[in-house]
Backbone as CSV, one residue per row, in Angstrom:
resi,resn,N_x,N_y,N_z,CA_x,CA_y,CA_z,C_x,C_y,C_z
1,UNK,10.821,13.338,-21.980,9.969,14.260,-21.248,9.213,13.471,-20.180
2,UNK,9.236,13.998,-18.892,8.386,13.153,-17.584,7.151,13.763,-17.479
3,UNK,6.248,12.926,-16.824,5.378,13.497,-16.760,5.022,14.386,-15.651
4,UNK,3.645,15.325,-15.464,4.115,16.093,-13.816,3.637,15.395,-13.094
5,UNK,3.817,15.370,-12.093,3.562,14.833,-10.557,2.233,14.697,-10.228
6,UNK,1.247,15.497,-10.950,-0.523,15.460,-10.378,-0.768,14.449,-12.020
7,UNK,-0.004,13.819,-12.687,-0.929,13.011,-13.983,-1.031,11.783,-12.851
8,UNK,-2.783,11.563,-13.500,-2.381,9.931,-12.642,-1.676,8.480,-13.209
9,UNK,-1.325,9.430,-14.513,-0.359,8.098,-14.920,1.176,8.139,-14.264
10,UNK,1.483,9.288,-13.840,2.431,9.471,-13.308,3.064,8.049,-11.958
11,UNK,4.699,7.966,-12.173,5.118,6.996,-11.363,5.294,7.421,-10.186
12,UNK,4.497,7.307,-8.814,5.199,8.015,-7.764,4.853,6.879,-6.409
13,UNK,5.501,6.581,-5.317,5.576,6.494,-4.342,4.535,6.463,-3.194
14,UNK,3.935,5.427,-2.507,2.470,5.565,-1.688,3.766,5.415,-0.263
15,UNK,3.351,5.697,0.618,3.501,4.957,1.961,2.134,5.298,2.854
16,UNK,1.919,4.365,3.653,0.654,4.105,4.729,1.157,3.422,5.497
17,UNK,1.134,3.925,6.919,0.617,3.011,7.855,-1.052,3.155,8.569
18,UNK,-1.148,2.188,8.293,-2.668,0.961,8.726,-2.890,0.861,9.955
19,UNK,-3.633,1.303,11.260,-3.763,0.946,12.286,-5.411,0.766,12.436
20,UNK,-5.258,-0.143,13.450,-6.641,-0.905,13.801,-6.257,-2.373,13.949
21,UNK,-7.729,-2.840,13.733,-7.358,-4.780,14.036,-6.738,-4.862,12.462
22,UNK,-5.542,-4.998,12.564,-5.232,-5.565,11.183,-4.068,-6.313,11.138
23,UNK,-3.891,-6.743,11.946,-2.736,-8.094,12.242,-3.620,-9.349,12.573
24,UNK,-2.992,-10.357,12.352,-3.973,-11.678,12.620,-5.542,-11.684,12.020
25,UNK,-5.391,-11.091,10.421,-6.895,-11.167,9.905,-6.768,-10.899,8.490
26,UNK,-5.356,-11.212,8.313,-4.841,-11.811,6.857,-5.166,-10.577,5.922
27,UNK,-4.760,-9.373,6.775,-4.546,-7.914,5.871,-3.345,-8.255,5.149
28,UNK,-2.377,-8.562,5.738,-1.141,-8.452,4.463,-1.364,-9.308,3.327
29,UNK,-1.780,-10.040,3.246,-2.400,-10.962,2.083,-3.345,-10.647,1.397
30,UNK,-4.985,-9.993,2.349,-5.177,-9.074,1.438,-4.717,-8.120,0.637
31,UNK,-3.735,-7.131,0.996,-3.176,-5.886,0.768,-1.706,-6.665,-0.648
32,UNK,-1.344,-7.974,-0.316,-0.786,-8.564,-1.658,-1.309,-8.428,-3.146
33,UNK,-2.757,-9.433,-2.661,-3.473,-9.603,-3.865,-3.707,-8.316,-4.112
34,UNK,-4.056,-7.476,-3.822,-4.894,-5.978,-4.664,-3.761,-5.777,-5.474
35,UNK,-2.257,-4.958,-4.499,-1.483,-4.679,-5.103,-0.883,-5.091,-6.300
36,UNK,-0.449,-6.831,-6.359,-0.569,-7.493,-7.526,-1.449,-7.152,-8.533
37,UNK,-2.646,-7.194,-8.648,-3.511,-6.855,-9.163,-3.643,-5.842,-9.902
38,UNK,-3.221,-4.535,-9.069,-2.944,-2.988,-10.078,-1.196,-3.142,-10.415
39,UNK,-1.250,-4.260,-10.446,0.355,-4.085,-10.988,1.237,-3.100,-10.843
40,UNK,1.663,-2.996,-9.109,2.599,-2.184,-8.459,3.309,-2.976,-7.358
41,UNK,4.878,-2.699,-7.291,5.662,-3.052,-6.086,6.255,-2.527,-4.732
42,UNK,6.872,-3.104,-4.113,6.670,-2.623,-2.960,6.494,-3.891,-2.008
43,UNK,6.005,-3.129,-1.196,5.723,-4.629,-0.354,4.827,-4.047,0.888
44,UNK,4.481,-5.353,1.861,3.622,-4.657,3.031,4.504,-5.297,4.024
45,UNK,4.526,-4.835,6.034,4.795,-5.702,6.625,4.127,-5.292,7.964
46,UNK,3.846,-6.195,9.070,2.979,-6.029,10.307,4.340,-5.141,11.061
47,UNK,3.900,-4.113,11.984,4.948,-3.185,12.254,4.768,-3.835,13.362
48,UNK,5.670,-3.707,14.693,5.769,-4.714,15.983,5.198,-3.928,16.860
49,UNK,4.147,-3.101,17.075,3.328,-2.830,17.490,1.960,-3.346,17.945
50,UNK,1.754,-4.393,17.775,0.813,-5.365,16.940,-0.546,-4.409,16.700
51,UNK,-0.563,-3.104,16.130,-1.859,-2.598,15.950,-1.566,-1.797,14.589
52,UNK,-0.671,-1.966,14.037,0.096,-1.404,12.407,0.324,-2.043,11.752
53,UNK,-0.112,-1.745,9.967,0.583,-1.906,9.079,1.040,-1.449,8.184
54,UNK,2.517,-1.254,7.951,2.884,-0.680,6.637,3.101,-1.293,5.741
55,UNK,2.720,0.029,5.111,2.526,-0.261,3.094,3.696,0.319,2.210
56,UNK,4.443,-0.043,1.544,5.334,0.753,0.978,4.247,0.324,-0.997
57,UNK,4.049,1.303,-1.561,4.000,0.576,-2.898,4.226,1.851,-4.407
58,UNK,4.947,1.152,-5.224,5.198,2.302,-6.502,4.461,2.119,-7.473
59,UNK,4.186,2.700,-8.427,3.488,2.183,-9.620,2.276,3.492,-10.046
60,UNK,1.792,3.861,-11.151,1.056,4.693,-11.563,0.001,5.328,-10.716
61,UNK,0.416,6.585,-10.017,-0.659,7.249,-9.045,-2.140,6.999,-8.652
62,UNK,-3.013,6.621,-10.266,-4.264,6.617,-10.234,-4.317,4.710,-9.580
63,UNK,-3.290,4.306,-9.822,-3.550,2.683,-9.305,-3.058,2.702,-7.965
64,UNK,-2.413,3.775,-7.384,-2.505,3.658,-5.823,-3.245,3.896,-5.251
65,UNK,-3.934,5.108,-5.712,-5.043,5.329,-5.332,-6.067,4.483,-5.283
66,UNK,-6.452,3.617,-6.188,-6.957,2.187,-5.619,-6.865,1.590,-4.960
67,UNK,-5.516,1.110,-4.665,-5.227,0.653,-3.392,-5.192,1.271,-2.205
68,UNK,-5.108,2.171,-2.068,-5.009,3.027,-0.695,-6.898,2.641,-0.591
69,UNK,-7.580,2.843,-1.434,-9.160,2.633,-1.016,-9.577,1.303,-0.193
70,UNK,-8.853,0.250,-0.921,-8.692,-0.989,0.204,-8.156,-0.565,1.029
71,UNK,-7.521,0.002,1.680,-6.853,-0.201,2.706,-7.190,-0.007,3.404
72,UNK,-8.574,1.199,3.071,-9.067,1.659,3.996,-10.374,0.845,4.709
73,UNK,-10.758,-0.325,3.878,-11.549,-1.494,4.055,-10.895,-2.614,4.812
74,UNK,-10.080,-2.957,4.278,-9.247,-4.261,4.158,-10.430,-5.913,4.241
75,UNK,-9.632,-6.784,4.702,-10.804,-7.828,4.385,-11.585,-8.379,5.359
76,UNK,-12.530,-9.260,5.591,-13.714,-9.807,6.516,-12.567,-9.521,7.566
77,UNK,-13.296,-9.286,8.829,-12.118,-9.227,9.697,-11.860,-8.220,10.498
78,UNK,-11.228,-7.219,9.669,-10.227,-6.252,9.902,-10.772,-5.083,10.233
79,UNK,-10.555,-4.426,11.635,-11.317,-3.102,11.510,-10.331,-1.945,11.664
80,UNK,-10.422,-0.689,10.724,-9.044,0.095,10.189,-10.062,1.280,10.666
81,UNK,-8.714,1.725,11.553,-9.364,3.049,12.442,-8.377,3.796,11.922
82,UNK,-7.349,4.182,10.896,-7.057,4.833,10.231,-5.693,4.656,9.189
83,UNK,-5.646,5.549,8.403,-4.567,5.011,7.572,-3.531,6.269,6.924
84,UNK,-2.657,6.679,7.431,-1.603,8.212,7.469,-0.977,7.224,5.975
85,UNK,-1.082,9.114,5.503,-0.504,8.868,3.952,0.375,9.768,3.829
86,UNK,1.308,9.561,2.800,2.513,9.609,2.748,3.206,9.656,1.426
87,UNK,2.853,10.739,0.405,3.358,10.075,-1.184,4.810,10.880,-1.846
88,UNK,5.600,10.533,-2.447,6.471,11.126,-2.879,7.079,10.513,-4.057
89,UNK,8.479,10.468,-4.499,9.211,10.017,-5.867,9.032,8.706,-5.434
90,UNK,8.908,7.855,-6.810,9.174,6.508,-6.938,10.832,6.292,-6.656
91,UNK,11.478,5.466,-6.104,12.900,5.120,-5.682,13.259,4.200,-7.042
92,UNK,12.175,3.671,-7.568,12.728,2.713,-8.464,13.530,1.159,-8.167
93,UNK,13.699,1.440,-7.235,14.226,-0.326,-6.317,13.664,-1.379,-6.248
94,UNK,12.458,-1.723,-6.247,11.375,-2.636,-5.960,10.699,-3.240,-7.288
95,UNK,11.071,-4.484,-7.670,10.798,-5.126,-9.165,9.450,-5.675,-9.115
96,UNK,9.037,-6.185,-7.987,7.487,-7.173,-7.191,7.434,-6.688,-5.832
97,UNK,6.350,-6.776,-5.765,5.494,-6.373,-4.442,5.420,-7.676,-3.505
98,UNK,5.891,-7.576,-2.593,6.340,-9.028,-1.462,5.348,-8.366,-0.032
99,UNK,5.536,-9.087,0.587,5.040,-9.452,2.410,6.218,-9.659,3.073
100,UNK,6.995,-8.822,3.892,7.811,-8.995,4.191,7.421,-8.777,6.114
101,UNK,8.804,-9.538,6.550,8.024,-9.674,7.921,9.147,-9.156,8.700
């Protein structure tokens, strides 16, 4: 039996992209450690825009939701003028959460 889609234990799917100063101020490294942290994968990478970043990450709803709250901070540095969300099924593909470039 699965669970439904609004439990926040439920497995589902974040995407964000991040715009503002958040390239060159060690957001993706921030945005590592958290993720690590709530123990979800996925990964982040600077989009070639140089004013984006996307987030791909899976793992128990109520722990994305944590993370999406950083994101909306991110670290000394970084100023995030907004962050488009994006949630759906977990794909199941992604074993660790990487920085990919």
């Amino acid at each position: 039996m699965s669970e439904a889609p609004e439990s926040p234990t439920a497995v589902v799917s974040l995407h964000a992209i991040v715009t503002g100063r958040v390239q060159g101020v060690n957001f993706r490294d921030f945005v590592y450690g958290r993720a690590i942290s709530l123990g979800l994968t996925g990964y982040v990478r600077n989009l070639p825009d140089m004013r984006s970043v996307e987030v791909v990450a899976e793992g128990q709803r109520e722990r994305l939701e944590r993370l999406l709250e950083h994101l909306g901070g991110g670290p000394r540095g970084a100023r995030v003028h907004s962050v488009d969300v994006q949630w759906g099924e977990a794909s199941g593909q992604y074993t660790r959460f990487r920085v990919t470039f």
